[in-house]
Residue, then its C-alpha position, 0 to 999 in steps of 0.5 A: x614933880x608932876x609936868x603940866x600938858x603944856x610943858x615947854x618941848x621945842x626941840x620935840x615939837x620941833x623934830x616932829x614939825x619938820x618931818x611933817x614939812x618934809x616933801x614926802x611925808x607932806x605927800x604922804x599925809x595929805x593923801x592920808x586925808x583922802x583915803x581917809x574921806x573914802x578914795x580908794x588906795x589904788x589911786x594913792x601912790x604915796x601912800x600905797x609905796x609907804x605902805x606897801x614897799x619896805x624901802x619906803x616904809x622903813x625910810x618913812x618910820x626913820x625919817x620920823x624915829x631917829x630925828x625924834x629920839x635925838x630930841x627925846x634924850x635932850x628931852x626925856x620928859x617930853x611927850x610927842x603930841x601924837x596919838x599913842x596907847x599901850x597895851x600888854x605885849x604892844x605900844x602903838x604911836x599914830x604918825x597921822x589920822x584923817x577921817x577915818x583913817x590912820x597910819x600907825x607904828x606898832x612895837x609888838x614885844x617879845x612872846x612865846x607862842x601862844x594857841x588862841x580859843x577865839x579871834x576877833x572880825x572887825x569891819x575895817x581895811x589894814x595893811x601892815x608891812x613889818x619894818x623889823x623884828x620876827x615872829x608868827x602871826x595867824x591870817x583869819x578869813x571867814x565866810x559861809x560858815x567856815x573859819x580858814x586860817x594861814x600861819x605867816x612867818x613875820x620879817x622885814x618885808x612881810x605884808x599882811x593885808x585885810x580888806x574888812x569884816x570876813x579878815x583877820x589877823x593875831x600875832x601869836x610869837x614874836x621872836x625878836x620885838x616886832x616894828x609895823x607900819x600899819x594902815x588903817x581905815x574904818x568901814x563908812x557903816x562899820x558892821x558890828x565885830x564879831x568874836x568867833x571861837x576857836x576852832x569851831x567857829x560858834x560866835x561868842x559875842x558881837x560888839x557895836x561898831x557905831x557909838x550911837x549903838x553903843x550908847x543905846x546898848x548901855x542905856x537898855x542895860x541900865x534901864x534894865x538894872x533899875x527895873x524901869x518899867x516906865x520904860x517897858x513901852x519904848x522897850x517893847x517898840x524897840x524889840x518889834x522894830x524890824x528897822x533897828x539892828x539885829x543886836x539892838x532889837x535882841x537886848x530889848x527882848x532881853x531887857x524885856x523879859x526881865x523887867x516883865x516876863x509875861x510881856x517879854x513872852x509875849x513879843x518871842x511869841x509875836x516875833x516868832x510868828x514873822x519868818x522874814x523877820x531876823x528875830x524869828x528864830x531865835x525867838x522862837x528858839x528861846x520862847x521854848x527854852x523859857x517854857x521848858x525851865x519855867x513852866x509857869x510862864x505859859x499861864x502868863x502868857x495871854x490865850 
């Protein structure tokens, strides 16, 4: 029988009510808030001890697990409201969000290890503490065109910190299922992620960190699919806005030259002519690429 949302779970709303009352973790999710709102770690230290000394963190996650599986099996159909996802090989369950951080318990499951082709940067800081369980995980950092990496050896106690864009981390063996308190926050203007490939380093895709982004990103495409060409002026406006990001700007000029190529040619040609503009490059790049595959659209283009 299906069970509505507001199914009846007092001794699991309960168990989860009176680990938030307890003293501690009271201290500890209020200065999640203000880590949340943009106050440095450093001067939390509630928060720092839970994240970054394992007897605290392993206190703080069974203070919350064991009270809630007693409640769970008095009521195994019972869903925490908390926030959770899964995923293959990880299930994740947020213990506390405010702003735009959040502390977050993750179960990685057992894996072989594996040999990654690329690795995702995103534009975030986490600290991550393994509570228990053992494994392998890679740390990534990325800077003036290089990509370093260090294999770690996961166990109780095993810290892994990243402080933003140039950071990351994969686990790639898990041994014994792993348990991580993890914190997180994201950047106030996230840059966009980058997906780098493995082991040159060449960029595969960037991915918008900003919704608004993201659903201008869509839009484009769309307008793109339907052959809009209504749309081709505010298109064309959007391309030669050297105001807009980077990646924005790029899939107008996209979008462009399919819905008219004569026009789309003509902005590479505008934007190629600006060095300090970031399109300059890259425009040029592919102006000369398109001539080279259709000749014909050099007679499009005006003299």
């Amino acid at each position: 029988m299906l069970r509505s949302k507001g199914a009846p779970q007092p001794r699991t709303d309960a168990a989860l009510s009176a680990w938030r009352a307890l003293p501690d973790v009271a201290q500890v999710l209020e200065e999640l808030a203000a880590y949340g709102a943009g106050a440095p770690l450093s001067g939390l230290s509630r928060l720092s001890e839970c994240i970054g000394a394992e007897a605290r963190a392993r206190g703080f996650a069974a203070g919350f697990l064991v009270p809630l599986m007693a409640a769970q099996r008095a009521e195994p159909l019972a869903q925490p409201r908390l926030g959770c996802s899964a995923a293959t090989g990880i299930d994740r369950i947020r213990l506390g969000e405010s702003g735009r951080a959040a502390l977050t318990l993750a179960v990685f499951g057992r894996r072989s290890t594996v040999v990654p082709r690329s690795v995702l940067f995103e534009d975030c800081e986490a600290f991550e503490i393994v509570l228990a369980g053992r494994g392998q995980a890679i740390c990534y950092r990325h800077g003036r065109g290089t990509i370093e990496h260090t294999k770690l050896d996961c166990s109780p106690g095993t810290r892994i910190v990243r402080t933003g864009i140039g950071d990351a981390r994969q686990i790639i063996a898990v041994t014994r299922p792993l348990l991580v308190l993890q914190l997180t926050r994201e950047a106030a203007d996230p840059q966009p992620s980058r997906e780098h490939a493995l082991p040159d380093g060449g960029l595969i895709k960037t991915i918008s960190a900003c919704k608004r982004h993201s659903q201008r990103m869509v839009a484009l495409g769309v307008l793109g699919a339907l052959a809009h060409r209504p749309a081709l002026d505010a298109i064309e406006q959007l391309a030669l806005d050297g105001a807009e990001q980077r990646d924005l700007r790029w899939e107008a000029v996209r979008q462009l030259i399919g819905l008219d190529p004569a026009r789309g040619c003509a902005v590479l040609t505008r934007l190629s002519e600006r060095p300090a503009d970031s399109l300059c490059e890259p425009a040029a790049k592919l102006h000369r690429q398109l001539l080279v595959s259709y000749p014909a659209l050099a007679a499009l283009e005006p003299a």
